[in-house]
VEXDREN-176543 format. One line per 10 residues: number of its first residue (from 1); their letters; for each residue x, y, z of N, C-alpha, C, O. Coordinates in pm, 1 decimal, decimal comma, padded with zeros to 6 digits. Atoms other than C-alpha are relative to their C-alpha. Last residue first. Example, Ala and Ser with C-alpha at 12.3 -4.5 7.8 and 13.67 -1.06 7.14 Angstrom:
VEXDREN-176543
2) sa) -00082,0 -00119,0 -00006,0 01367,0 -00106,0 00714,0 -00077,0 00109,0 00073,0 -00026,1 00219,8 00089,9  00089,0 -00119,0 00000,0 01230,0 -00450,0 00780,0 00090,0 00120,0 00000,0 00193,6 00118,1 00066,5
end
This chain:
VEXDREN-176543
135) xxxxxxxxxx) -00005,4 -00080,3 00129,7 -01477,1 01156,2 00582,5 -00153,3 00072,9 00043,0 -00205,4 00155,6 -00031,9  00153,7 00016,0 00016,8 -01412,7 00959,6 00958,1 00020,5 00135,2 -00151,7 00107,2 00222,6 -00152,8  00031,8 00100,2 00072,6 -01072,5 00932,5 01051,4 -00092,4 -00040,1 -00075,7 -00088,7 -00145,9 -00138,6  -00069,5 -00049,0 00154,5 -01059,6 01277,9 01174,0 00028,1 -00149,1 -00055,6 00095,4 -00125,2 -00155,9  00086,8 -00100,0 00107,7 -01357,3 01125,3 01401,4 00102,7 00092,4 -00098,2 00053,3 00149,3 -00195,6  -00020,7 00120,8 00117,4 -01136,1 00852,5 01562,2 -00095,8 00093,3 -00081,4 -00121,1 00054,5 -00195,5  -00143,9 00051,7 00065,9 -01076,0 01054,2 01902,8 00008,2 -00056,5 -00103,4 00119,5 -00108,1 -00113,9  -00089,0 -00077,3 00065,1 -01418,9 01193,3 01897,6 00143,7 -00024,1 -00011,1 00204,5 00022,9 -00107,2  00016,1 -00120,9 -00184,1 -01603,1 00922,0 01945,8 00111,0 00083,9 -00099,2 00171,3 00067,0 -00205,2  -00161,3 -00028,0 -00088,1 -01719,7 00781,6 01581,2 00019,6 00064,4 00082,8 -00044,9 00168,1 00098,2
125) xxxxxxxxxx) -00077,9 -00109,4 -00048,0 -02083,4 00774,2 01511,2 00141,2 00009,9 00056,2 00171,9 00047,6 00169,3  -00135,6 00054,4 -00079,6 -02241,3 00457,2 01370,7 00015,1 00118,5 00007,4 -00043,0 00173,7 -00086,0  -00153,6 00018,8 00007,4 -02540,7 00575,7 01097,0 00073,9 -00045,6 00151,7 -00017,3 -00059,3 00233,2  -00066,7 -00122,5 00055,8 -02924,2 00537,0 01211,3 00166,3 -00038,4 00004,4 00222,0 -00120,8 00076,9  00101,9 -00082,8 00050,4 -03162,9 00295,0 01292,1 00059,0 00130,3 -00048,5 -00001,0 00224,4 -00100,5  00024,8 -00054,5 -00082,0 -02935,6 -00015,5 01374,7 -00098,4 00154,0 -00085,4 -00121,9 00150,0 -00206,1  -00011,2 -00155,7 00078,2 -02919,2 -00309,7 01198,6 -00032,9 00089,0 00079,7 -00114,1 00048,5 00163,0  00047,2 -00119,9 -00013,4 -02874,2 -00701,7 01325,3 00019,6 00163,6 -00065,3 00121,2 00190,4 -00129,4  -00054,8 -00048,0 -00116,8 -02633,7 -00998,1 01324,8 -00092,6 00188,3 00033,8 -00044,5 00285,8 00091,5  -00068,8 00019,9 -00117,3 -02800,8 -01217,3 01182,7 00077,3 00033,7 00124,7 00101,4 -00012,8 00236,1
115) xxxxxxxxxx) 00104,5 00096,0 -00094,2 -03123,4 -01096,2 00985,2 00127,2 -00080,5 00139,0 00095,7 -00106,0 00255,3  00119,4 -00061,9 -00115,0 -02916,4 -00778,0 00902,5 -00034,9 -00129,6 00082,4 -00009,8 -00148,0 00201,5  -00047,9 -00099,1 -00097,5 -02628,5 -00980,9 00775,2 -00068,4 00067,4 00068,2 -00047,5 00069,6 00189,4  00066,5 00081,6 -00099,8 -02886,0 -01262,1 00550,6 00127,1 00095,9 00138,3 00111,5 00052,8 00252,6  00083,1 00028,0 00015,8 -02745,5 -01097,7 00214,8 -00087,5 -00042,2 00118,5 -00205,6 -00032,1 00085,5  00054,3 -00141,1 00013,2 -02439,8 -00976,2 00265,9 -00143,5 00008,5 00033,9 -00189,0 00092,5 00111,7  -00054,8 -00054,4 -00135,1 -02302,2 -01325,9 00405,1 -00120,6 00141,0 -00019,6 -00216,2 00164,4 00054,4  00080,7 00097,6 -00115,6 -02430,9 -01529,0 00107,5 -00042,8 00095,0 00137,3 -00151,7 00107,2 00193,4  00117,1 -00043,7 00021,1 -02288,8 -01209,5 -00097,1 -00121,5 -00081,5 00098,7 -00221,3 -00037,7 00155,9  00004,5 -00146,3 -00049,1 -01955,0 -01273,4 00051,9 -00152,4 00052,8 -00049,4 -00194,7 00145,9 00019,3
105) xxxxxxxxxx) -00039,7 -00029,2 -00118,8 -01963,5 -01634,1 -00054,0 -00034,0 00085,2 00111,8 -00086,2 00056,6 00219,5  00127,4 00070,7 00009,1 -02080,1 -01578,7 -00413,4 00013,5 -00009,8 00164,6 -00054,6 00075,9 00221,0  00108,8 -00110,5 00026,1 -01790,3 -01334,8 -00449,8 -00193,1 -00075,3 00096,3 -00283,5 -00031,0 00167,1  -00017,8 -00070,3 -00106,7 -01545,4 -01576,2 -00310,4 -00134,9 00103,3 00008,9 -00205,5 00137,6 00103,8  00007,2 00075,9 -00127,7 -01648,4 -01807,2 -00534,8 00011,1 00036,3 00134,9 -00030,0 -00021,1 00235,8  00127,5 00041,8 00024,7 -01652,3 -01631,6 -00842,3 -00061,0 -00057,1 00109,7 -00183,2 -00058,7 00124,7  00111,6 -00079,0 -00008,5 -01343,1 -01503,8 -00750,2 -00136,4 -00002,9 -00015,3 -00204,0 00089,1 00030,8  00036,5 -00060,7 00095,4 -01115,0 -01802,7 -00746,0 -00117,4 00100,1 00072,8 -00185,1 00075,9 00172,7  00161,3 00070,3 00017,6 -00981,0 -01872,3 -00390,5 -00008,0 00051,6 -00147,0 00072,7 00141,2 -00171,7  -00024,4 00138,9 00093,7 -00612,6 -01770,4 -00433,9 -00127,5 -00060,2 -00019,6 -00149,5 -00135,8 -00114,2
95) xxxxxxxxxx) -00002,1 -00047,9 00105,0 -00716,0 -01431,2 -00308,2 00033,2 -00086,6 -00077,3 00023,0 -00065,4 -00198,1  00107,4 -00036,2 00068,4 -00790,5 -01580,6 00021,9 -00049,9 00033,9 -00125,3 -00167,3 00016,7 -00158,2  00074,7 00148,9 00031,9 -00447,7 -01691,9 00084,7 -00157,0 00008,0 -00050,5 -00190,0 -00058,6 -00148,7  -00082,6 00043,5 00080,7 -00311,4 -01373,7 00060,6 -00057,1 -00121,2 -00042,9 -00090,4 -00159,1 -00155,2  00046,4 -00020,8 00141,5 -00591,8 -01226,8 00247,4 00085,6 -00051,1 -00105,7 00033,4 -00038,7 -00216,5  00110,2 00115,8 00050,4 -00465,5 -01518,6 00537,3 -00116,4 00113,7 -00101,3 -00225,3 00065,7 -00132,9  -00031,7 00132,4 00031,7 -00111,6 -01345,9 00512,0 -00150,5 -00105,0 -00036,2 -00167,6 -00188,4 -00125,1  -00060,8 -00012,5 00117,4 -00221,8 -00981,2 00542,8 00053,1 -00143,9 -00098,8 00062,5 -00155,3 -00221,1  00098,7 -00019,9 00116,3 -00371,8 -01074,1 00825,2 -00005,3 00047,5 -00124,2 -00111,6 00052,6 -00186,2  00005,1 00133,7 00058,9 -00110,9 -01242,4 01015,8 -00077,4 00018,1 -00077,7 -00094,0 -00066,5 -00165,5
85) xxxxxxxxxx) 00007,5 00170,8 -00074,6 00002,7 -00890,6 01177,9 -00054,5 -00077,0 -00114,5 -00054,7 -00020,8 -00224,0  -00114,7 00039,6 -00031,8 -00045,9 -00528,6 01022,5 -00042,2 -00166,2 00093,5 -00142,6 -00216,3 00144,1  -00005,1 00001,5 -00186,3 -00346,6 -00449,0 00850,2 00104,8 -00064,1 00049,8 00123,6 -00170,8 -00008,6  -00069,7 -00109,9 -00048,1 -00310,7 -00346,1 00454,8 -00022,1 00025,5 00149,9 -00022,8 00135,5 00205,2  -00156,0 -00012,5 00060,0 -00368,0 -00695,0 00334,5 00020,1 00111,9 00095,9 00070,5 00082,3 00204,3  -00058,7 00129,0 -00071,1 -00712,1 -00761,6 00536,5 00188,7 -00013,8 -00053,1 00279,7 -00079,0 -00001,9  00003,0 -00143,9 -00125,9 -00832,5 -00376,2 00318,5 00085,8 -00123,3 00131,6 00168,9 -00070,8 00205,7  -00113,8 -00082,0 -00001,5 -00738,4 -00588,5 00030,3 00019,4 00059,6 00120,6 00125,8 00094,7 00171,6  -00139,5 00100,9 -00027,3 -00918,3 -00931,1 00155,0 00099,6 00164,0 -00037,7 00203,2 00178,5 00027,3  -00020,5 00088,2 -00144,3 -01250,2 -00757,4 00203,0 00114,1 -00055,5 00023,3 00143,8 -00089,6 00137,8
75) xxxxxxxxxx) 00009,5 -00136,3 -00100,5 -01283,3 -00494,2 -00114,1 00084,8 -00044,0 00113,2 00188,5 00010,0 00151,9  -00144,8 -00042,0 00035,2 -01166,1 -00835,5 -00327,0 -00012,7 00112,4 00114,2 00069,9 00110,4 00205,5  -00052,0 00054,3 -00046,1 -01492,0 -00981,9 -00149,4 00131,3 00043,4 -00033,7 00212,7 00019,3 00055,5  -00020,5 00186,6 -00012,9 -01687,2 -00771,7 -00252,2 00105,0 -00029,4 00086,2 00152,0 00046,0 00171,3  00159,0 00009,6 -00083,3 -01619,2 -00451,3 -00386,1 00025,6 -00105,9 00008,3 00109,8 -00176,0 -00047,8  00008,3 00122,7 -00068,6 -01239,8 -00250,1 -00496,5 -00180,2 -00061,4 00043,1 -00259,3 00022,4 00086,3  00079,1 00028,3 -00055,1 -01207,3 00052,3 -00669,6 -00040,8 -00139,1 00016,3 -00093,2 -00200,3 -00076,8  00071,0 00116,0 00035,9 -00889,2 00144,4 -00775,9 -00097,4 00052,2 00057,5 -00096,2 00163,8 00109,4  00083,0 00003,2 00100,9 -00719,7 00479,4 -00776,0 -00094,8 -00077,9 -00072,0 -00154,5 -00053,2 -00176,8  -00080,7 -00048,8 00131,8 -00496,5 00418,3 -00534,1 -00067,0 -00014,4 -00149,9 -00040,2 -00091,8 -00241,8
65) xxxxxxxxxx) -00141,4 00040,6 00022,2 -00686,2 00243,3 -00318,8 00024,1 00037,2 -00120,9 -00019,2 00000,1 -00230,0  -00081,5 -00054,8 00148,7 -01092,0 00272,1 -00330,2 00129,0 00025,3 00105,6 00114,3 00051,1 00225,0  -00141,2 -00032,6 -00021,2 -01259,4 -00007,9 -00122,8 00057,9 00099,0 -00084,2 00085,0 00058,0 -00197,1  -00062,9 -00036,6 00127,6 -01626,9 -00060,5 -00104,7 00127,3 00079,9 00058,9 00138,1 00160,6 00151,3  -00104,4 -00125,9 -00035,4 -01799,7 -00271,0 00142,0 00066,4 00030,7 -00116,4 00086,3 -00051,2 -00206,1  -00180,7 00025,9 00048,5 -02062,5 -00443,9 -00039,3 00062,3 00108,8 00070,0 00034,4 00228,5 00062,2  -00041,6 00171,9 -00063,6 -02452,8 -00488,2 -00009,1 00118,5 00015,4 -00018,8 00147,5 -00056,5 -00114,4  -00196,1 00038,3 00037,6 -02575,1 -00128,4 00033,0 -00018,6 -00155,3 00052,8 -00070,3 -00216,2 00146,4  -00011,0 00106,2 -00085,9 -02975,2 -00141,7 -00006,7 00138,4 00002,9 -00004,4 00192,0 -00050,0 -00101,7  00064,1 -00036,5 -00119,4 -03049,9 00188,8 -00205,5 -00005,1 -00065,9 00116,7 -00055,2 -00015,4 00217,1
55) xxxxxxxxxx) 00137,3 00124,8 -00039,2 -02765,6 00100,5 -00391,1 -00073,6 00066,3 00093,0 -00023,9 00129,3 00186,4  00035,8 -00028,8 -00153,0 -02531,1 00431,9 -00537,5 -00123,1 -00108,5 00023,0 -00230,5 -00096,2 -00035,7  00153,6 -00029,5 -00049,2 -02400,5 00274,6 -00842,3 00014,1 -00015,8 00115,1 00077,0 -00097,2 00182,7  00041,5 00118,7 -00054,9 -01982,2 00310,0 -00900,8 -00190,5 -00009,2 00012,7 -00226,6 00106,6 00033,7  00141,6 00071,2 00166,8 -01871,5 00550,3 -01198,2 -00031,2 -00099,4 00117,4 -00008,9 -00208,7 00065,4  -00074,7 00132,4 00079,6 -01566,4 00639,2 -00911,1 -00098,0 -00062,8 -00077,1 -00092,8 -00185,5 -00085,2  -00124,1 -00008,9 00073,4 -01666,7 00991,2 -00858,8 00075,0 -00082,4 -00032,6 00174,9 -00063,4 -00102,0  00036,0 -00116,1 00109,7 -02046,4 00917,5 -00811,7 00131,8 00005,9 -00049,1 00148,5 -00040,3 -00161,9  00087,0 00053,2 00082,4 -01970,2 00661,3 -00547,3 00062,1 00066,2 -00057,7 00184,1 00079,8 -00049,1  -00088,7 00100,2 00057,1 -01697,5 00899,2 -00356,4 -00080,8 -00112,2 -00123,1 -00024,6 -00115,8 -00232,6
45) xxxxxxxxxx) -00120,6 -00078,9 00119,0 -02010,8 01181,6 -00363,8 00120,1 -00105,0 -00056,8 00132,5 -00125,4 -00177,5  00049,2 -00002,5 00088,5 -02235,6 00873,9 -00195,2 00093,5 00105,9 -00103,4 00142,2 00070,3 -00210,7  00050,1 00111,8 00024,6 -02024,4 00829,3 00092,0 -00042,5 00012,9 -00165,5 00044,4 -00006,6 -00250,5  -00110,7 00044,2 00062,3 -01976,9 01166,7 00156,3 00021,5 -00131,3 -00061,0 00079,2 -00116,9 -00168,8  -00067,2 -00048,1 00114,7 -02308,9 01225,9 00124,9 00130,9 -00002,8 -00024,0 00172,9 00004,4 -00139,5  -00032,8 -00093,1 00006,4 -02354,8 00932,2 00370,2 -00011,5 00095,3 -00115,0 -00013,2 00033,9 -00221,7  00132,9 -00103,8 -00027,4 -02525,3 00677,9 00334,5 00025,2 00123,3 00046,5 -00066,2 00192,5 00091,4  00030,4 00006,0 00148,8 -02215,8 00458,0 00174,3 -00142,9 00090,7 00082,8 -00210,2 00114,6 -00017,5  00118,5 00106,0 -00021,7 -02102,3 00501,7 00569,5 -00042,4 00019,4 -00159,9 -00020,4 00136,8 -00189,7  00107,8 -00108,2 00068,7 -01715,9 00688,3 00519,4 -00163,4 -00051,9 -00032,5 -00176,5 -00062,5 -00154,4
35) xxxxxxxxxx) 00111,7 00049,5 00006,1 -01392,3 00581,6 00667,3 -00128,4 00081,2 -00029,4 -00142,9 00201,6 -00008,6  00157,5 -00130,5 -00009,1 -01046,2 00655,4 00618,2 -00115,3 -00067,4 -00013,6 -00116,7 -00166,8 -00086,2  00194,8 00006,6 00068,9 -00791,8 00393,5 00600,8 -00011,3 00082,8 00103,7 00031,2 00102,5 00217,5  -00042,2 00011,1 00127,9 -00369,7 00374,2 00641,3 -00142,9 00051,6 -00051,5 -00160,2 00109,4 -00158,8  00102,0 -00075,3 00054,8 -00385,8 00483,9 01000,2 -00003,6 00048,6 -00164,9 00007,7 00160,4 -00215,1  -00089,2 -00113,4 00034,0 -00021,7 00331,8 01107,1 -00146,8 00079,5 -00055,3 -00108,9 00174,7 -00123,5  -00109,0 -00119,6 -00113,6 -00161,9 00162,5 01408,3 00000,6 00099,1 -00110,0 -00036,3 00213,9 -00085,1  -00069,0 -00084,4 00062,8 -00458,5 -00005,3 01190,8 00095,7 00111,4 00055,0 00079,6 00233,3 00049,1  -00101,8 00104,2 00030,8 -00581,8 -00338,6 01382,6 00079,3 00080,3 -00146,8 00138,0 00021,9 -00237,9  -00092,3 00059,0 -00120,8 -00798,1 -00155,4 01623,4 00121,9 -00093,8 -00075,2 00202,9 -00163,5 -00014,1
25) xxxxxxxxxx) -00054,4 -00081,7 -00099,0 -00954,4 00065,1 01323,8 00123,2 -00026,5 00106,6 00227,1 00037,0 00124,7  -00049,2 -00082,6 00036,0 -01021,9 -00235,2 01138,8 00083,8 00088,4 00013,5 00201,3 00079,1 -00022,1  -00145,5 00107,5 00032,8 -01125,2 -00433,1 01370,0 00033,9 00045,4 -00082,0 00145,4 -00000,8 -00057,9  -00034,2 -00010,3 -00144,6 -01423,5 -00137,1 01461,6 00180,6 -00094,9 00003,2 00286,4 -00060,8 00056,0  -00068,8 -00124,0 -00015,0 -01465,8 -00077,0 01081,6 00077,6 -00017,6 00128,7 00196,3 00014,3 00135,3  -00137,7 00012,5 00096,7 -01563,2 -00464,8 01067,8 00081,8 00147,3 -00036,0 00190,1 00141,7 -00094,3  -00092,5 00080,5 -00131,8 -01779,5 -00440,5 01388,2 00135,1 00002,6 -00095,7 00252,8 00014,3 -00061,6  -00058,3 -00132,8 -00108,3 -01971,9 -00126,2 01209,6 00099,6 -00073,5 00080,0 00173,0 -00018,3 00161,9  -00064,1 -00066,0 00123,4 -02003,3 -00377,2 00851,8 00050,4 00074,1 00151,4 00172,2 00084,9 00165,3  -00144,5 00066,9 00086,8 -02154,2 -00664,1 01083,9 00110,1 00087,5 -00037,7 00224,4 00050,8 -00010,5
15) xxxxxxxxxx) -00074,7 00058,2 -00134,9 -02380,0 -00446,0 01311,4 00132,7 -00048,9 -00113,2 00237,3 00006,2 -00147,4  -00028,8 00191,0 -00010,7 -02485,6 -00298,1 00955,1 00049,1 00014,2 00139,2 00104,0 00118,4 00175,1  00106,2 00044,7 -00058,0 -02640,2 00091,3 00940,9 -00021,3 -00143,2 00054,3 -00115,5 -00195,5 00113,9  -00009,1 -00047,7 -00121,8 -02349,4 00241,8 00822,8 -00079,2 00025,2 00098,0 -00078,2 00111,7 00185,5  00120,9 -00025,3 -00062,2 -02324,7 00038,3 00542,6 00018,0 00029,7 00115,4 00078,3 -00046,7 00190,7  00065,2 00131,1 -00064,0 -01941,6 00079,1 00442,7 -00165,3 00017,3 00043,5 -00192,3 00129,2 00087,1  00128,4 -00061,5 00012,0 -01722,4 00293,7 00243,3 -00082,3 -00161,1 00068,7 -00068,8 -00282,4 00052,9  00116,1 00147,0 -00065,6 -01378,2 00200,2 00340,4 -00104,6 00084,5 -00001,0 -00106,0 00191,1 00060,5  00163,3 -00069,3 -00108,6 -01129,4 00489,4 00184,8 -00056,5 -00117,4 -00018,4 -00041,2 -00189,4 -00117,0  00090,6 00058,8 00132,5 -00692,4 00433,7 00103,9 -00157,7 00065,0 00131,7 -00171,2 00119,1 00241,4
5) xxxxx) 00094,0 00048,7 -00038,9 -00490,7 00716,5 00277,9 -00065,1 -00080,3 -00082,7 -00089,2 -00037,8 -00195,7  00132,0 -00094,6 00072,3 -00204,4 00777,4 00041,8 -00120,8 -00094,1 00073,9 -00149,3 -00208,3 00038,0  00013,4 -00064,8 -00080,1 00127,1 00619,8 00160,6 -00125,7 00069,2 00042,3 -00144,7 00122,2 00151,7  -00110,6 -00096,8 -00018,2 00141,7 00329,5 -00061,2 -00042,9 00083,7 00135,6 -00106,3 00028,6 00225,6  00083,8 -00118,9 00000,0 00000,0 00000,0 00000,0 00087,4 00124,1 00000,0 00194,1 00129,9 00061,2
end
């Protein structure tokens, strides 16, 4: 990863998606990612400037990195690269899965995430120590 903040756009209404900012966060010393709820207008402006569709249902964390844009399951194993410790090692291994498979996978998950782990009624709020992290 280079130096250049990458951005995690995430439903910011998921238990799942707010636990996966939360490990995230706790497993980013050098503060490589920015964060941003796809219901956001910030959120939605990044959309718009990477040709991506704004869902009225977000199903995908979305990754942009250096000019990429990342979804799915690739979103999930890059942002698992750029965390320090063993996790960089088991997205390595992950990315050997074919994609079709991973995809299908991660959509299983997307798909039945409210009903398991719940939704909350409004965006996640960062405390204020982690809010210039926040877009």
């Amino acid at each position: 990863m280079s130096n250049a903040p990458a951005i995690i756009l995430f439903d910011g209404v998921c238990n799942l998606c707010n636990g996966f900012v939360q490990f995230v966060i706790q497993h980013d010393a050098a503060g490589r990612f920015r964060f941003a709820a796809l219901q956001s207008a910030a959120g939605q402006e990044l959309l718009r400037q990477h040709q991506l569709p704004a869902p009225t249902e977000p199903d995908s964390v979305v990754l942009l990195m250096e000019g990429q844009a990342y979804i799915h399951s690739a979103a999930a194993l890059h942002i698992l690269r750029g965390l320090a410790g063993g996790w960089r090692w088991l997205a390595q291994v992950g990315l050997w899965v074919p994609r079709p498979l991973r995809d299908a996978a991660y959509r299983f998950i997307a798909r039945h995430r409210y009903r398991w782990f719940g939704r909350q009624d409004a965006c996640w709020l960062p405390t204020p120590e982690l809010r210039a992290r926040f877009i």
